[in-house]
N, C-alpha and C positions, 0 to 999 in steps of 0.2 A: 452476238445477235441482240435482236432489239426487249426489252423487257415487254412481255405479252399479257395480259389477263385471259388466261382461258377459267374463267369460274365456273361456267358452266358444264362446263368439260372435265374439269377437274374434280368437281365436285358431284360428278355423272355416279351410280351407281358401278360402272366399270370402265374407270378411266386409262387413257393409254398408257400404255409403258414408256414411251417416252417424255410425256411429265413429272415432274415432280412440284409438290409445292414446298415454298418457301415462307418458312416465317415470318421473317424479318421485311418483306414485299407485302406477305399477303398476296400474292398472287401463285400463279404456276409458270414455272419456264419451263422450256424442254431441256432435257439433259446434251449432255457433251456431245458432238455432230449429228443431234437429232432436231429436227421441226415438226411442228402440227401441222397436217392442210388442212384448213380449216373446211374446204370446198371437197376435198375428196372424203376427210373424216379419218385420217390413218397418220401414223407415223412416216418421217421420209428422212433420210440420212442425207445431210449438208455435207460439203468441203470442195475441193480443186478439181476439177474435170479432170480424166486420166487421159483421154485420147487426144488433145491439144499434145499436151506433154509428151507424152508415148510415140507421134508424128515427128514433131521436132525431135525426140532425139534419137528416132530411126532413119533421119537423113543423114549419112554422115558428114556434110558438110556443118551442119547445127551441131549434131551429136558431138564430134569431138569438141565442141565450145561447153557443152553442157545444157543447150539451150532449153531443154526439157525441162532442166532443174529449176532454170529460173522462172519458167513459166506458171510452175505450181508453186513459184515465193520461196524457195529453197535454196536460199542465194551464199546459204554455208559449202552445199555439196559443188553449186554453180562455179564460186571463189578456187574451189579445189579444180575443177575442171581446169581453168582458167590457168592457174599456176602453173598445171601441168602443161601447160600447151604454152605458154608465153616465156615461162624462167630459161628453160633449155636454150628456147632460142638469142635470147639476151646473155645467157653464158659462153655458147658459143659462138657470138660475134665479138664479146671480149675474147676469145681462146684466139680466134682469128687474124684478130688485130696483134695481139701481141707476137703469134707465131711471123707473121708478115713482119713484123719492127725489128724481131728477131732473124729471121733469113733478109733482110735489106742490110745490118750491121755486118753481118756473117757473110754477105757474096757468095753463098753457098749455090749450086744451081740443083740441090738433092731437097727433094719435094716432100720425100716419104714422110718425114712428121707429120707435114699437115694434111698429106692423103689418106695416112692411115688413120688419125684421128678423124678425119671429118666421116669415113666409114666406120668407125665403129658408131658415132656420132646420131649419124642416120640410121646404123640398125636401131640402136638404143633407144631412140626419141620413138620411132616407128613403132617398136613394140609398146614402148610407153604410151602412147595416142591409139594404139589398136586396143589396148588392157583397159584403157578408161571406156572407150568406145563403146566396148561388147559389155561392161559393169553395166554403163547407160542401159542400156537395150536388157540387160537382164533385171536391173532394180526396179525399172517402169512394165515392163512384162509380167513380170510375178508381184508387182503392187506392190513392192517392202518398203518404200517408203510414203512417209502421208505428208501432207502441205498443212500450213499454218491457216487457222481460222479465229474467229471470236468466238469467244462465248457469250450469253446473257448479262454477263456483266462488263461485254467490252475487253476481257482479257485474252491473250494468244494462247490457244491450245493448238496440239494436232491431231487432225483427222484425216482417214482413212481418205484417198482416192477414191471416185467416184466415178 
């Protein structure tokens, strides 16, 4: 956030709870995901909208990318999404390829390798993309996670969903 002078507010006979002053300024900032309005007169909690976020990744189509996460700049949990949905499949088009290079050497006309792996393949990934899915939907739901903001001095802290 931007460095503020509330003097006169801060130096008010009952100043808000969410300033504090600083020495070193001389002036008063608001503490960590809190603002002054200066028009209403009251403290107000800053940080990432929840309902963007909570939208996208209650469509499953987003949801299993993570797209909530990255909405609210969360692009640690986003990456995790993302691995999980992209790795498998990139594994198993090498598993694919080789089983193929292997029954073309072989002249074999017996399938079962790769039908059985490619089902267990698909339960496995499917439960793994359902497990992330319904995490999404429970982390934005119950708020457990907060998004990245400034504070007064331009540093990244995190705060609470909003």
């Amino acid at each position: 956030m931007v460095s503020i002078s509330f003097a006169s507010v801060c130096n008010s006979v009952d100043p808000p709870k969410c300033l504090v002053y600083v020495n070193a300024t001389d002036t008063c900032h608001a503490i960590d995901c809190w603002t002054y309005n200066h028009i209403k007169g009251q403290c107000e909690q800053v940080g990432k909208e929840w309902l963007p976020g909570m939208i996208l990744q209650g469509v499953p189509l987003t949801g299993v990318f993570g797209a909530g996460f990255a909405n609210i700049g969360r692009w640690d949990i986003f990456v995790t999404f993302i691995l999980v949905f992209a790795c498998p499949i990139i594994l198993y088009c090498l598993f694919v390829c080789c089983v193929i290079a292997r029954d073309i050497n072989m002249e074999s006309e017996n399938a079962t390798l790769s039908s059985g792996c490619q089902s267990c393949f698909s339960c496995c990934y499917s439960i793994a993309l359902l497990g992330m899915y319904v995490y999404g939907l429970v982390v934005f739901a119950n708020r457990e996670v907060e998004g990245p903001w400034k504070d007064y001095q331009g540093n990244t802290i995190m705060c609470p969903l909003i």
